[in-house]
N, C-alpha and C positions, 0 to 999 in steps of 0.2 A: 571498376568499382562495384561492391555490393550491392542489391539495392535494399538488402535487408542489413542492418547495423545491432548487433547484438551490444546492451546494453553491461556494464560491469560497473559494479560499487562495493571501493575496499572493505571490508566486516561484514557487506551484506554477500551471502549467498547462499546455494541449493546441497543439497547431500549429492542430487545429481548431476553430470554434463551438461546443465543450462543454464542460460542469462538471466540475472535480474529483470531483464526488460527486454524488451524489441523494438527496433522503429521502422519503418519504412516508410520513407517519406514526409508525409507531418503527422504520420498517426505513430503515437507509442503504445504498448501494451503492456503489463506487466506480468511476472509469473505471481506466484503466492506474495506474497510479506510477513514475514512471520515475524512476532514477538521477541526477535532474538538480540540482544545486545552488541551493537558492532565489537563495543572494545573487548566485552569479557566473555563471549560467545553463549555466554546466558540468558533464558526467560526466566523475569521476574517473576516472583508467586501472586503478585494481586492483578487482579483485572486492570488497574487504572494503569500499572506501569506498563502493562502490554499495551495498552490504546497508545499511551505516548510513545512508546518505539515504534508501533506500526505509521504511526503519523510523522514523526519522525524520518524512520526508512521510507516511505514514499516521496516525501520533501527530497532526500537527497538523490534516489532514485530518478525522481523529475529533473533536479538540476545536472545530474550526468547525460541525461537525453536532450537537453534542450530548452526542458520544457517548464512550464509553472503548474501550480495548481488551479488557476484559472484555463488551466488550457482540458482539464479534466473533466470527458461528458459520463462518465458512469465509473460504482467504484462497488466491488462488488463484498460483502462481507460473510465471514464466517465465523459462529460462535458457537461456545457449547452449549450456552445457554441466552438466546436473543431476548428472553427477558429484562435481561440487564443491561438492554441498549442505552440508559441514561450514561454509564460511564462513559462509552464510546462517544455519543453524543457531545460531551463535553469538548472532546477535541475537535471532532464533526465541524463543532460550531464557530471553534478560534481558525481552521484549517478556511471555511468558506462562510464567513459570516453575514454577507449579502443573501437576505433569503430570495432576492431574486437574482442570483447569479452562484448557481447549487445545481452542481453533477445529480444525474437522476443516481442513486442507491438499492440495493437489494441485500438487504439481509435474512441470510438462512440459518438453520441450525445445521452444525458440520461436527462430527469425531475429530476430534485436533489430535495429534500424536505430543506423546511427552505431559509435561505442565504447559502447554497453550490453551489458553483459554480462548485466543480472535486468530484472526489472518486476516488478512483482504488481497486484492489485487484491483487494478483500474485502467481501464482508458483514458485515453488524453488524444485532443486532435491540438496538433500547434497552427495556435492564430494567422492573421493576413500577415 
């Protein structure tokens, strides 16, 4: 057996040769998460509907690993403009609403390719 399990989620994937995710062990890891519509292969044109696929794609992402969003210690974001962290935040907040039980976060300014506006990617350690 592996001990590395490469993760797969039907709509979601890469232009490259790589998994959604990885796990080995109880740790998961994710590649990008990009904005992109599972069913219609589309990113939306506003900011807010990108946060909600990326929140989205990671939820489902998670549940093909194993894993939950409580099991998530770091999540890391990309935007073209981190100004406009309030949209993001919105989800942020439905996603881990316990302010004391919140993945530490990093957000940078990133060149997105196409109409993206975010991305993210995340850690997750799974529980006892």
């Amino acid at each position: 057996m592996a001990r590395r399990r490469s993760i797969h989620v039907e709509g979601i994937s890469h232009q490259n040769p790589i998994p959604v995710a990885a796990r080995v062990g109880n740790i998961v890891a994710s590649s990008v998460i990009s904005a992109v519509d599972p069913a219609t292969g589309e990113t939306p044109s506003t900011l807010e509907a990108q946060c909600a696929l990326i929140f989205s794609n990671m939820r489902r992402i998670l549940e093909s690993a194993g894993a939950t969003a409580g099991d998530i210690v770091r999540v890391g974001v990309y935007m073209e403009d981190p100004s406009q962290r309030a949209a993001m935040n919105e989800y942020w907040l439905e996603m881990f609403p316990d302010e004391d039980d919140r993945p530490a976060r990093h957000t940078q300014q990133e060149s997105l390719p196409g109409a993206r506006l975010i991305a993210a990617d995340f850690i997750a350690v799974l529980g006892d």
